[in-house]
Each structure stands twice: as structure tokens, then as C-alpha cells.
C-alpha positions as CSV (number, residue, x, y, z in Angstrom):
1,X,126.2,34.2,52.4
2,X,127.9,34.9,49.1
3,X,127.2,31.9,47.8
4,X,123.0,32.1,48.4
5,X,123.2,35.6,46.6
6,X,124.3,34.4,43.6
7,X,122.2,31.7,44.0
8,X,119.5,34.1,43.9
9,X,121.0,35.7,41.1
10,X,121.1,33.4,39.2
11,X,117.3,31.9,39.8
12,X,116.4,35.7,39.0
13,X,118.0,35.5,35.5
14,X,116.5,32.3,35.0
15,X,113.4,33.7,35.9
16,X,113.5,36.5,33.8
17,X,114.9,34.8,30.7
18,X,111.9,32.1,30.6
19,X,109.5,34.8,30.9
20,X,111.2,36.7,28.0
21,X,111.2,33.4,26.1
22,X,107.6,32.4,27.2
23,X,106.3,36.0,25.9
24,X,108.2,35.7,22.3
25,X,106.4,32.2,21.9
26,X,103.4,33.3,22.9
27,X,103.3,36.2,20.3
């Protein structure tokens, strides 16, 4: 169970960095 949180985690910071990176290339 541990494990798939941090999975999740981890996909959310993923997530979440890309779209910070996709909005300061798209200025």
C-alpha cells in the first residue's frame, strides 16, 4: 500500500512539474 502512494506521489509531482514547465514555454 505504501508503495502505490508514493507511486501516486510521485506521478502527482510529475504531473505538476510538466504543467509548470508547459505554462513557462507557452508564455
Amino acid at each position: 500500500m505504501i508503495r502505490s502512494i508514493r507511486l501516486l506521489d510521485l506521478l502527482l509531482n510529475a504531473t505538476s512539474l510538466r504543467g509548470r514547465l508547459v505554462g513557462e514555454i507557452k508564455r
